[in-house]
C-alpha positions as CSV (number, residue, x, y, z in Angstrom):
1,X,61.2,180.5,84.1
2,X,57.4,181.3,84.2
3,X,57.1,181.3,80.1
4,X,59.5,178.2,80.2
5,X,56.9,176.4,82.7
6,X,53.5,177.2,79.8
7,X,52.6,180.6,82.2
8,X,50.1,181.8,80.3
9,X,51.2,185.2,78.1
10,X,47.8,186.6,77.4
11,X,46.1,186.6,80.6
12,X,44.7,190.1,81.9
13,X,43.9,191.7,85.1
14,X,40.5,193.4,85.3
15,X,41.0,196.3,83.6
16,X,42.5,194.3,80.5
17,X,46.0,195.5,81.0
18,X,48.0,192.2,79.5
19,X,51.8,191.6,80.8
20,X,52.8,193.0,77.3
21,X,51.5,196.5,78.3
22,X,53.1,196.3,81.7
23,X,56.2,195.5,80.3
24,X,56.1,198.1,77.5
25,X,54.3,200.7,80.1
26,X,57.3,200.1,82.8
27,X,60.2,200.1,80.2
28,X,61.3,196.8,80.7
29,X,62.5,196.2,77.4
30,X,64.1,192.5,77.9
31,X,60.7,191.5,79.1
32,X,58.8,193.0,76.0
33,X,61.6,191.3,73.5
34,X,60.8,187.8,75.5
35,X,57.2,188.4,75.4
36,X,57.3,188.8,71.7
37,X,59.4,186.1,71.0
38,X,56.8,184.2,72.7
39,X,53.9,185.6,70.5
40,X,52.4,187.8,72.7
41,X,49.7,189.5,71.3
42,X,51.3,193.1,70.5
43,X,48.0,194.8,69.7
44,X,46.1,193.5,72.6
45,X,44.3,196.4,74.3
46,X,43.2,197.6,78.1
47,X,40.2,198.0,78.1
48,X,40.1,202.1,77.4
49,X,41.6,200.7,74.5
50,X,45.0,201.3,75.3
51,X,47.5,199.3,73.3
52,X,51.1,198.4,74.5
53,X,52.5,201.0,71.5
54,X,49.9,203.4,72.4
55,X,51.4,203.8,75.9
56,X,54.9,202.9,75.4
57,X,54.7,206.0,73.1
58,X,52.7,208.3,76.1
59,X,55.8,207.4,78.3
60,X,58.4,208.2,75.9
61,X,59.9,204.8,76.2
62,X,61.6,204.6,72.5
63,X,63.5,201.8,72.6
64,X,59.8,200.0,73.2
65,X,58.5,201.8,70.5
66,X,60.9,200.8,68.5
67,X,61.0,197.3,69.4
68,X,56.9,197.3,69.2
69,X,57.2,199.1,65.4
70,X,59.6,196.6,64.6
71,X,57.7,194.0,65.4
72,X,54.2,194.8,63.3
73,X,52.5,196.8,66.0
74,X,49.3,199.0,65.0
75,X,50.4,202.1,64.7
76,X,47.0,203.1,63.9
77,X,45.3,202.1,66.9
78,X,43.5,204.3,69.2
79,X,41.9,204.5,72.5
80,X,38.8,204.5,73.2
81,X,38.3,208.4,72.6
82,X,39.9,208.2,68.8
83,X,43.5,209.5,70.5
84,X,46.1,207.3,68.1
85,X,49.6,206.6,69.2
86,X,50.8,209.7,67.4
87,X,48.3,211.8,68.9
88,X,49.6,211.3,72.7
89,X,53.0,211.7,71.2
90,X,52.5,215.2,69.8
91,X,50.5,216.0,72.8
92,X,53.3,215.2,75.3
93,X,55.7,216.9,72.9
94,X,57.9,213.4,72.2
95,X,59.4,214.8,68.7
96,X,61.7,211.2,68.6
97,X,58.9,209.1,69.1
98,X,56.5,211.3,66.8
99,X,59.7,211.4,64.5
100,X,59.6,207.4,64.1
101,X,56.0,207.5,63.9
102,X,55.8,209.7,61.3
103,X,58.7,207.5,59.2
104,X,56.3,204.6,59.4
105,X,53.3,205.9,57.9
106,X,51.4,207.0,60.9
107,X,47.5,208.9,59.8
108,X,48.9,212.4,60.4
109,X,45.4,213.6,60.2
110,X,43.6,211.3,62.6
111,X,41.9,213.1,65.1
112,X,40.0,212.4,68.2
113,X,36.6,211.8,68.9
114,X,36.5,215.8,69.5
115,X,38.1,216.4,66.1
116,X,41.3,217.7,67.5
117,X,44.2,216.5,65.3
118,X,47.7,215.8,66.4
119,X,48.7,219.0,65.0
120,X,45.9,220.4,66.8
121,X,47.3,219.0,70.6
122,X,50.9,219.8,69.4
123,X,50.1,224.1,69.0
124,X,47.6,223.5,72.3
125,X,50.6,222.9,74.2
126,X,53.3,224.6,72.6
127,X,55.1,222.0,71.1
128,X,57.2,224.1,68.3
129,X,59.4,221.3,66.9
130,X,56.4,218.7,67.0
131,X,54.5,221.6,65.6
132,X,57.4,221.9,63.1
133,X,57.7,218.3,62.2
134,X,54.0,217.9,61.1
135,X,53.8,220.5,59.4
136,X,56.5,219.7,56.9
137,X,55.0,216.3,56.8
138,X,52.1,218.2,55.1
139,X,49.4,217.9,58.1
140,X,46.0,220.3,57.6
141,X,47.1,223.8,59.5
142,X,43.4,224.2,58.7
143,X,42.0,221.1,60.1
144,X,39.6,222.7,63.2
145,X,37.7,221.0,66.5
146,X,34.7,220.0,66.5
147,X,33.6,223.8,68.2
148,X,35.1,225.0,64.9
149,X,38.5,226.2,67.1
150,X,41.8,226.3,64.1
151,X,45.3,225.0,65.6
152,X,46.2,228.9,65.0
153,X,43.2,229.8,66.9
154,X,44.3,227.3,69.9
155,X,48.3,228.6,69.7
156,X,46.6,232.7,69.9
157,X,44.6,231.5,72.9
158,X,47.8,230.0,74.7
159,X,49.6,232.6,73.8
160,X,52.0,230.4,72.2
161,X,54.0,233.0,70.3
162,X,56.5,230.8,68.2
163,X,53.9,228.2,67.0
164,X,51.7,231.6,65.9
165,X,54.5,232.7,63.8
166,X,55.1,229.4,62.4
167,X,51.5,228.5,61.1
168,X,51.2,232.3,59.9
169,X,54.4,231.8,57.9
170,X,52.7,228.5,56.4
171,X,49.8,230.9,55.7
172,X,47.1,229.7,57.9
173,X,43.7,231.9,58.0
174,X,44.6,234.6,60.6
175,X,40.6,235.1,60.3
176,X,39.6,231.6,61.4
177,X,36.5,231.7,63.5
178,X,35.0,229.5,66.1
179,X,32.1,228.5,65.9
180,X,30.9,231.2,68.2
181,X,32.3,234.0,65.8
182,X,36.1,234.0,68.0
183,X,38.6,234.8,66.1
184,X,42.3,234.2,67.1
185,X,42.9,237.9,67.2
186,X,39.4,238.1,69.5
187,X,40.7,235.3,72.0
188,X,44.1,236.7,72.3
189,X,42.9,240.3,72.8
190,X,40.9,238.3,76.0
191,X,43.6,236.6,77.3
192,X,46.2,239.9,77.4
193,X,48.8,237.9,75.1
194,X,49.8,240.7,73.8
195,X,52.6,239.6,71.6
196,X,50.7,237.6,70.0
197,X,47.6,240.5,69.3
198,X,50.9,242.9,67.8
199,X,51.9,239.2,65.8
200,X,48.4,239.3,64.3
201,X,47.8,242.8,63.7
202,X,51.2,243.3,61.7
203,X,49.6,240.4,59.5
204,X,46.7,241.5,58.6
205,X,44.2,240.1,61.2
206,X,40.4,242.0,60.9
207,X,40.2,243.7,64.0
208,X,36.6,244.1,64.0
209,X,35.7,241.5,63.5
210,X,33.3,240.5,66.2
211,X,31.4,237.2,68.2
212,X,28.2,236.2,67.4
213,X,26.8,238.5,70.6
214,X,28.8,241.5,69.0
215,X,31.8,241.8,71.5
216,X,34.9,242.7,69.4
217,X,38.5,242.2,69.9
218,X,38.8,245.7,71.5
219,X,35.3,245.2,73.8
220,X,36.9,242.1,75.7
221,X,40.1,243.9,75.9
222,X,38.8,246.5,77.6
């Protein structure tokens, strides 16, 4: 009724957030489909630089997705801190959404602002089929943060003990330091995972090998 009567489809509230993005961020997916019919701008942005996909996708509304994808959305687009649509998907471990992502073309290497890649979030939070998923879509097991922190060295600190096995089977450096001089056998050794110290031991971790103040893996142990 309102469209019918020439309401205006682009306007914003303050923060930027278009009726598009409420639509997609509330799920109501007959609205969305009405809005684009009605040439809503779909890449239109809050002003964090939140698009409609980008959330839709952080809610783990899929039909929207879908609908958004289908429609020429960018799947590229990120917030304001470089975090791209797949990004918040692997982060929130939504393996469809990352799934139909992945299948159309989405940067699997784009990383924030901090460096931190979607396979990155995905082994910070223990996400084993995202994890899974990227990795047989070829994404950089050795692509590392900004602080010079591995997605093996992230998965030893959580003590995340499936996604460890998985990126040491896809022969990740078990002797990836931070920047500081932290390996993934020194941070696991401080945060008692203990699985995970046996896990890196029985592969050949170096376990002296020691921070740049000369604390080794058994020091912060003990």
């Amino acid at each position: 009724m309102l469209i019918n009567n020439k309401a205006d489809i682009h306007k914003c509230i303050d923060t930027g957030k278009s009726p598009l993005y409420v639509a997609g961020k509330n799920r109501h997916t007959e609205v969305v489909q009405m809005l684009i019919n009605n040439k809503a701008d779909i890449n239109k942005c809050k002003d964090t630089g939140a698009s409609t996909l980008y959330i839709a996708c952080q809610k783990e509304h899929i039909e929207v997705v879908q609908m958004l994808i289908n429609n020429k959305a960018d799947i590229h687009k990120c917030i304001d801190t470089g975090a791209s649509p797949l990004y918040i998907a692997c982060k929130k471990g939504h393996t469809e959404i990352v799934k139909m992502l992945i299948n159309n073309k989405a940067d699997i290497h784009k990383c924030k602002d901090t460096g931190a890649s979607p396979l990155y979030i995905a082994c910070q939070k223990g996400h084993t089929e995202v994890v899974q998923m990227l990795i047989n879509n070829k994404a950089d097991i050795h692509k590392c943060k900004d602080t010079g922190a591995s997605p093996l060295y992230i998965a030893c600190q959580n003590g995340h003990t499936k996604v460890v096995q998985m990126l040491i089977n896809n022969k990740a450096d078990i002797n990836k330091c931070k920047d500081t001089g932290a390996s993934p056998l020194y941070v696991a050794c401080k945060k008692g995972h203990t699985e995970v110290v046996q896990m890196l031991i029985n592969n050949k971790a170096d376990i002296n090998k020691c921070i740049d103040t000369g604390a080794s893996p058994l020091y912060i142990a003990c």
